[in-house]
N, CA, C and O atoms as a Tinker XYZ file with bonds, in Angstrom:
   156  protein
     1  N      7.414000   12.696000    2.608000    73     2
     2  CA     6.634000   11.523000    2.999000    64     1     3
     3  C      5.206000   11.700000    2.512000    63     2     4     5
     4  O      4.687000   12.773000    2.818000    81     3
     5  N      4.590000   10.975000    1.917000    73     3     6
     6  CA     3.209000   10.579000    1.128000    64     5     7
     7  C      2.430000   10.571000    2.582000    63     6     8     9
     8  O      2.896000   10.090000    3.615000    81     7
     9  N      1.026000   11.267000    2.427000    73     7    10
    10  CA     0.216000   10.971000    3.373000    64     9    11
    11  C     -0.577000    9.787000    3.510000    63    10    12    13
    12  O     -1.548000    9.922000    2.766000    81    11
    13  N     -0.626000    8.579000    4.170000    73    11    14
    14  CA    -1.333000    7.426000    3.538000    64    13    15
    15  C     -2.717000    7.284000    3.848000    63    14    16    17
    16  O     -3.240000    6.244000    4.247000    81    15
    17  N     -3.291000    8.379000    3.646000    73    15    18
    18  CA    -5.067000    8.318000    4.045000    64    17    19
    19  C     -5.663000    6.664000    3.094000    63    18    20    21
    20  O     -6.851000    6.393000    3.271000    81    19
    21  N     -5.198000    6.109000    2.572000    73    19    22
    22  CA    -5.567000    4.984000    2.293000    64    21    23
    23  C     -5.575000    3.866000    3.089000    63    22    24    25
    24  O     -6.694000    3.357000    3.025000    81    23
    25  N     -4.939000    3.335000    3.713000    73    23    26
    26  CA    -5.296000    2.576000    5.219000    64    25    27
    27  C     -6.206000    3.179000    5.649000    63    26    28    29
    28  O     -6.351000    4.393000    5.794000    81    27
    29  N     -7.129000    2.002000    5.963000    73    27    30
    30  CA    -8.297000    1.985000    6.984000    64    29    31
    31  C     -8.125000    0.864000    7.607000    63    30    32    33
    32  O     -7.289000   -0.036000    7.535000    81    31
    33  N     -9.386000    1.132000    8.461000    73    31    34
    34  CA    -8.980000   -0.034000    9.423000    64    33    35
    35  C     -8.925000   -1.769000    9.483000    63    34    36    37
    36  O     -8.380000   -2.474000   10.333000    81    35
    37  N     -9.697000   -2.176000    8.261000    73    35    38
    38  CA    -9.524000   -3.822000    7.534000    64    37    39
    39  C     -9.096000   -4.015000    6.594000    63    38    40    41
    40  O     -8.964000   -5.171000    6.191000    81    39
    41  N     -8.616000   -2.685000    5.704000    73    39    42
    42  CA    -8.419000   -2.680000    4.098000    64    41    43
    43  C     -7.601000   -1.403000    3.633000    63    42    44    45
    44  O     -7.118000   -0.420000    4.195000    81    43
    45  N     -7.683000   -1.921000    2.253000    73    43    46
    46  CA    -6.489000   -0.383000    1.718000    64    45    47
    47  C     -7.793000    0.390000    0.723000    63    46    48    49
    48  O     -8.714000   -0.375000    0.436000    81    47
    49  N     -7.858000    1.235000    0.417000    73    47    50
    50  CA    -9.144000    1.897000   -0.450000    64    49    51
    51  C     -8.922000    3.343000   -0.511000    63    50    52    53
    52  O     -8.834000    4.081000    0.470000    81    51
    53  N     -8.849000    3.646000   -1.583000    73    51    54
    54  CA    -8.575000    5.310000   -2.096000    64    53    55
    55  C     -8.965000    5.372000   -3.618000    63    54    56    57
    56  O     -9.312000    4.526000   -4.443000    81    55
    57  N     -8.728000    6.951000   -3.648000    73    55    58
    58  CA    -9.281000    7.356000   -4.942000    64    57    59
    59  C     -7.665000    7.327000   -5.707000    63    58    60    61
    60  O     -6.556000    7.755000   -5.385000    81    59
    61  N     -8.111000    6.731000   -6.638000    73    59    62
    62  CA    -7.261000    6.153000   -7.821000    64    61    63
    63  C     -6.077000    7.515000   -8.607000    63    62    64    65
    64  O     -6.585000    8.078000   -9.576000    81    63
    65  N     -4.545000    8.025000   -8.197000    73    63    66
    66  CA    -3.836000    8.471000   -8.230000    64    65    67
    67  C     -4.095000    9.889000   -7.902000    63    66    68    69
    68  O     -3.805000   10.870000   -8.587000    81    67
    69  N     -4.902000    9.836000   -6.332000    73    67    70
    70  CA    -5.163000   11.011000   -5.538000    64    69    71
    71  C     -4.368000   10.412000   -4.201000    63    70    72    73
    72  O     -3.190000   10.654000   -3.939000    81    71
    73  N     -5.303000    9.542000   -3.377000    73    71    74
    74  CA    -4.557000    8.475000   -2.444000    64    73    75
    75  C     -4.411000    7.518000   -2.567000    63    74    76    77
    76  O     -4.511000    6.866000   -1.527000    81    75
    77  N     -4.104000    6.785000   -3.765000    73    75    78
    78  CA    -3.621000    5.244000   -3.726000    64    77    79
    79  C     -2.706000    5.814000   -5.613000    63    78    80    81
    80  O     -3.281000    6.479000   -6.476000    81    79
    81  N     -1.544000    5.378000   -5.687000    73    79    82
    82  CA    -1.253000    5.694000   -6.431000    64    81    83
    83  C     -0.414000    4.431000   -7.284000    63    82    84    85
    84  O     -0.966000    3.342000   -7.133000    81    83
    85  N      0.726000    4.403000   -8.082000    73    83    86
    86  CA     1.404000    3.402000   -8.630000    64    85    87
    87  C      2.298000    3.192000   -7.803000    63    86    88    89
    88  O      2.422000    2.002000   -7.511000    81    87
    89  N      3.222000    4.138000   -7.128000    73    87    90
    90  CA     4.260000    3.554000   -6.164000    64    89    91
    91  C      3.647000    3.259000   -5.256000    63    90    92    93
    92  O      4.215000    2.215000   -4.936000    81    91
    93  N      2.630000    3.446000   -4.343000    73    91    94
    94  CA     2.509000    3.196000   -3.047000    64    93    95
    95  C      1.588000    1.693000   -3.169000    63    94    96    97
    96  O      1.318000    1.023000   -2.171000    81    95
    97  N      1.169000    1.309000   -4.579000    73    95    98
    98  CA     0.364000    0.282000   -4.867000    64    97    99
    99  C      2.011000   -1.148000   -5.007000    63    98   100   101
   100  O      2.009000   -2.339000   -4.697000    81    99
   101  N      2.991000   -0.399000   -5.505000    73    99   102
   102  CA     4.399000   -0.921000   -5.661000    64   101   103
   103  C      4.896000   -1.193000   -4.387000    63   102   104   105
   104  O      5.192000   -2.324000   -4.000000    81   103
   105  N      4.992000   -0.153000   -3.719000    73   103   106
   106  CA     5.613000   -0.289000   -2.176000    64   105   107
   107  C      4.727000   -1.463000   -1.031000    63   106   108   109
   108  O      5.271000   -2.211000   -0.219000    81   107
   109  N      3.421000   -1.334000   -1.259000    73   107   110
   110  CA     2.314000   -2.093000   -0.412000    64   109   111
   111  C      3.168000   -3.591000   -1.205000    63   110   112   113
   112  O      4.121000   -4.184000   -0.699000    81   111
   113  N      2.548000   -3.912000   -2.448000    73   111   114
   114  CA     3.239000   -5.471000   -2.642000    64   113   115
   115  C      4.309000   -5.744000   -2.579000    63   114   116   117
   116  O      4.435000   -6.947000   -2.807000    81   115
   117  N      5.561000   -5.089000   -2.309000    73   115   118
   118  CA     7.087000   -5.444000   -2.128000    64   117   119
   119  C      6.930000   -6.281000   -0.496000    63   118   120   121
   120  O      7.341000   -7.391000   -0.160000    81   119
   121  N      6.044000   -5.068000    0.424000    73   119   122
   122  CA     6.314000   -5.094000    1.585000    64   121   123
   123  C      5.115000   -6.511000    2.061000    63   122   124   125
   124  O      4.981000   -6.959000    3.199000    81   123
   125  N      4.535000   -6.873000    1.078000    73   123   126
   126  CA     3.803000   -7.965000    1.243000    64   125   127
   127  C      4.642000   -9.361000    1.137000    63   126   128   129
   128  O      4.902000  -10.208000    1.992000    81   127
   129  N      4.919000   -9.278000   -0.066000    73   127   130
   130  CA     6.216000  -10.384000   -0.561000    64   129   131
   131  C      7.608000  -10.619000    0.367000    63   130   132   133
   132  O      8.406000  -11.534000    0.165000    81   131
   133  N      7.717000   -9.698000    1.323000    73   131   134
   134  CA     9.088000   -9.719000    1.992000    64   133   135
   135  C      8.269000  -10.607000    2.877000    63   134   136   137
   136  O      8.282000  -11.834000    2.784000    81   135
   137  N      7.426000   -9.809000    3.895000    73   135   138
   138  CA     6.241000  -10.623000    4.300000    64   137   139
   139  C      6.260000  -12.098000    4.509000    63   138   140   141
   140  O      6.278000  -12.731000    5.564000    81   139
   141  N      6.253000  -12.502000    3.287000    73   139   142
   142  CA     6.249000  -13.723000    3.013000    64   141   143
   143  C      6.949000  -14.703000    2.679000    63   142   144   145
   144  O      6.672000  -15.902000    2.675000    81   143
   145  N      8.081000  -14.045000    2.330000    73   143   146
   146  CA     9.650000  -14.603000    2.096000    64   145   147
   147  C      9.752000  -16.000000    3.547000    63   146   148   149
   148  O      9.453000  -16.118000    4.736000    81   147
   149  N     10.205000  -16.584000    2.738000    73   147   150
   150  CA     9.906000  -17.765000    4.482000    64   149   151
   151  C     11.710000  -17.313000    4.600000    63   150   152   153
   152  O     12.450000  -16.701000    3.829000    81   151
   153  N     11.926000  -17.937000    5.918000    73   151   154
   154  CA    12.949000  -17.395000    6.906000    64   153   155
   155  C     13.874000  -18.334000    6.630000    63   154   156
   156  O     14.958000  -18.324000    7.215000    81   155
């Protein structure tokens, strides 16, 4: 499991493929888009 020190408390913000990387930048918009999927 990835540590997600990138969440804070209004926003997402990290250092660029230290804590915010390509999958977890992948995983954040999937889980946005489901999100939003209407019902």
């Amino acid at each position: 499991m990835t540590k997600l020190t990138c969440f804070k408390a209004y926003d997402i913000r990290g250092r660029l493929g230290e804590e915010l990387n390509e999958d977890i930048a992948w995983r954040i918009g999937r889980a946005y888009g489901e999100y939003l999927k209407p019902k």
